[in-house]
C-alpha positions as CSV (number, residue, x, y, z in Angstrom):
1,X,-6.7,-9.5,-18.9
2,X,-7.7,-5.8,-20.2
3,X,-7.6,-5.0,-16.3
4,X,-4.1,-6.5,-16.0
5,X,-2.9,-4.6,-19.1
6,X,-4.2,-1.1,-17.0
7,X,-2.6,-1.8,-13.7
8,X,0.7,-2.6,-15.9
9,X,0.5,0.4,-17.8
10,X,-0.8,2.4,-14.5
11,X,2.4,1.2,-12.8
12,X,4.9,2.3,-15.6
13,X,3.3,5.7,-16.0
14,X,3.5,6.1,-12.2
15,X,7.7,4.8,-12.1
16,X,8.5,7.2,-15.1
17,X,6.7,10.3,-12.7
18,X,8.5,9.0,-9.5
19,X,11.7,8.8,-11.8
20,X,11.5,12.1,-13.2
21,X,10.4,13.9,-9.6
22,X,13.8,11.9,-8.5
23,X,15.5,13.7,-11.2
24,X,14.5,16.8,-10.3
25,X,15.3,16.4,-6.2
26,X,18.9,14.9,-7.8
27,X,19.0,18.8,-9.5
28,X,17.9,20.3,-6.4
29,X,14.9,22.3,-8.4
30,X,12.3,23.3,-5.2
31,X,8.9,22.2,-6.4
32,X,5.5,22.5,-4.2
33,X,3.1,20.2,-3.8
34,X,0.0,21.6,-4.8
35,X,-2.5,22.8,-2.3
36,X,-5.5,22.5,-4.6
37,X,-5.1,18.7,-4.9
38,X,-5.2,16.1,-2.0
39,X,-1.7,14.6,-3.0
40,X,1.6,14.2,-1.3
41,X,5.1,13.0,-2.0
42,X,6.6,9.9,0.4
43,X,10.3,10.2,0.1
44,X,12.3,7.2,0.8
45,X,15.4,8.3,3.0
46,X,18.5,5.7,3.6
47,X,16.5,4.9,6.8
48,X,12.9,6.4,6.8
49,X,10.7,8.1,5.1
50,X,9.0,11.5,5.4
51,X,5.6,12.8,4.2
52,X,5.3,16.1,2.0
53,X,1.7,17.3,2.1
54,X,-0.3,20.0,0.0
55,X,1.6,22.9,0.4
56,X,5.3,21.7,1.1
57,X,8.5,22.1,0.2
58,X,10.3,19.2,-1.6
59,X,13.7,19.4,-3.2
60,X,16.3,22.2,-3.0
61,X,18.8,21.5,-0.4
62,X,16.8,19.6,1.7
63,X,15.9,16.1,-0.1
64,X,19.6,15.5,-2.0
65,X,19.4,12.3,0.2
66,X,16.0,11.1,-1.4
67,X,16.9,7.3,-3.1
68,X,13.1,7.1,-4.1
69,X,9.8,8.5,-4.3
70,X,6.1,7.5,-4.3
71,X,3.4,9.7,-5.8
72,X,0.4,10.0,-3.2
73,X,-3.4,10.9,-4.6
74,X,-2.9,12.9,-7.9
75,X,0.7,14.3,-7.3
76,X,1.2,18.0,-8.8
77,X,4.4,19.4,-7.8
78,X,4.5,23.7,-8.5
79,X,7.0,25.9,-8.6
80,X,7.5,28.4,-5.6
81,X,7.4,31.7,-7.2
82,X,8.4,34.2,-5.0
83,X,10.0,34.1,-1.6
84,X,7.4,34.0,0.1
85,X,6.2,31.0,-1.5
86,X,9.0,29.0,-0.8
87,X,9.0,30.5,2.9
88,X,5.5,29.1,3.6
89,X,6.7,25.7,1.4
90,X,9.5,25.4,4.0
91,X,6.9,25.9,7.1
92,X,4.5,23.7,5.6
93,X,6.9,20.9,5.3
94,X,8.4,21.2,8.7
95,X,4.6,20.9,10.0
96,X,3.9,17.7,8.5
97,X,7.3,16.1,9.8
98,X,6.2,17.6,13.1
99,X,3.2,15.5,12.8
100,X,4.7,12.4,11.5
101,X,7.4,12.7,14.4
102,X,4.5,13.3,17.4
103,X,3.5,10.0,15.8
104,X,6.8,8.3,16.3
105,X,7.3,9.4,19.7
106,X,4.6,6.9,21.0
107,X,6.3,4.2,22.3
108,X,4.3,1.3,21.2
109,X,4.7,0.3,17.6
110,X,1.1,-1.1,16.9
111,X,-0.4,2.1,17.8
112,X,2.3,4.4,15.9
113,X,0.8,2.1,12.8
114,X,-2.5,2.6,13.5
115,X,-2.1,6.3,14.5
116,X,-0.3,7.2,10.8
117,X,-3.1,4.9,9.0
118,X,-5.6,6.9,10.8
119,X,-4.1,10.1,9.6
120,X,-3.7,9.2,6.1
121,X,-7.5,7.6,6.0
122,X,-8.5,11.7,7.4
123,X,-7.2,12.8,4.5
124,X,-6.8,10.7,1.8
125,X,-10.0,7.9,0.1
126,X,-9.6,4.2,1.2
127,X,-8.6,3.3,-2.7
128,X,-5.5,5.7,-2.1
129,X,-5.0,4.4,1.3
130,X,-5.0,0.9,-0.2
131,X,-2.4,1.5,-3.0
132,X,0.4,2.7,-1.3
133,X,2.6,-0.1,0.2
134,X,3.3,-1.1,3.9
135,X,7.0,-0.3,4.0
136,X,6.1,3.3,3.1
137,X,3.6,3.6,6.1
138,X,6.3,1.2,8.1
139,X,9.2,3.7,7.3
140,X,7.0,7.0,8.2
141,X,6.8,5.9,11.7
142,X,9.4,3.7,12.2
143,X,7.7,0.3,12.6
144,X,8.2,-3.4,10.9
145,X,5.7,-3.6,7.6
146,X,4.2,-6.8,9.4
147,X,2.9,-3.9,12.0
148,X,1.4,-2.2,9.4
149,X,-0.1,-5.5,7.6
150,X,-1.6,-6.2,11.3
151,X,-3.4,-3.0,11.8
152,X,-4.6,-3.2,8.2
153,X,-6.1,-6.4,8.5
154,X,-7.5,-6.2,12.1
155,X,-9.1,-2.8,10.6
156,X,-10.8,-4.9,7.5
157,X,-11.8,-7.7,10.3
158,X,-13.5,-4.9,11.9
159,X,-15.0,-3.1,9.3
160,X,-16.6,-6.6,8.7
161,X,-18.1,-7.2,11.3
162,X,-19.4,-4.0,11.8
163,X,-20.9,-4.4,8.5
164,X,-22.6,-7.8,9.0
């Protein structure tokens, strides 16, 4: 029951951060996310989603169209001081939607799942990895969540049997 009573709590303190980093995209404020932290930002576009790393840009002009957010790791957004800051923010960003779209461009859709889980589980723990949702993954790489569920669950078969 206590455990139950921390996820719930868990899950409202995480919706009121998404909300207000919403807020703040809505008021086009340019935040960072922190390069001293292994966090990110998923923003949910009317048709995808797109991945902000440590180090990029989110906000300003360029995520007006965000409808919702999800926290990755132990988000801390920063503000971009000086022009150069939000120059290298900008760069940053466009790199890791280069990566997510040399993802997309494979043709088969079980291996653009596996090849964005794969580059999540470089960078992020397996707890992390486990929290965030399969439509999130699904929308990154334009796949159905049942792809994602598929890779996910062949990988825990294999880790397994590996084990055993």
């Amino acid at each position: 029951m206590e455990q139950e009573s921390l996820n719930l709590n868990t899950g409202l303190i995480q919706n009121s951060q998404a909300l207000e980093i919403l807020r703040q995209l809505h008021e086009r404020q340019l935040l960072v996310v922190n390069t001293r932290r292994r966090n990110g930002l998923i923003l949910y576009k009317r048709y995808h989603a797109e991945f902000a790393g440590p180090g990029s840009a989110v906000g300003g002009l360029f995520d007006l169209d965000c409808l919702r957010v999800l926290p990755v790791g132990n988000l801390s957004l920063v503000s971009a001081e000086t022009a150069d800051e939000r120059q290298r923010a900008y760069l940053i960003r466009r790199q890791w939607v280069r990566l997510t779209r040399e993802i997309t461009h494979n043709p088969v859709p079980l291996q653009r799942a596996q090849k964005i889980l794969n580059q999540f589980e470089g960078f992020f723990d397996t707890e992390t990895i486990a929290k965030l949702p399969d439509d999130a993954f699904a929308l990154l790489v334009g796949v159905l969540p049942n792809t994602i569920r598929k890779v996910r669950n062949t990988a825990d078969r294999v880790d397994v049997s590996v084990s055993s």
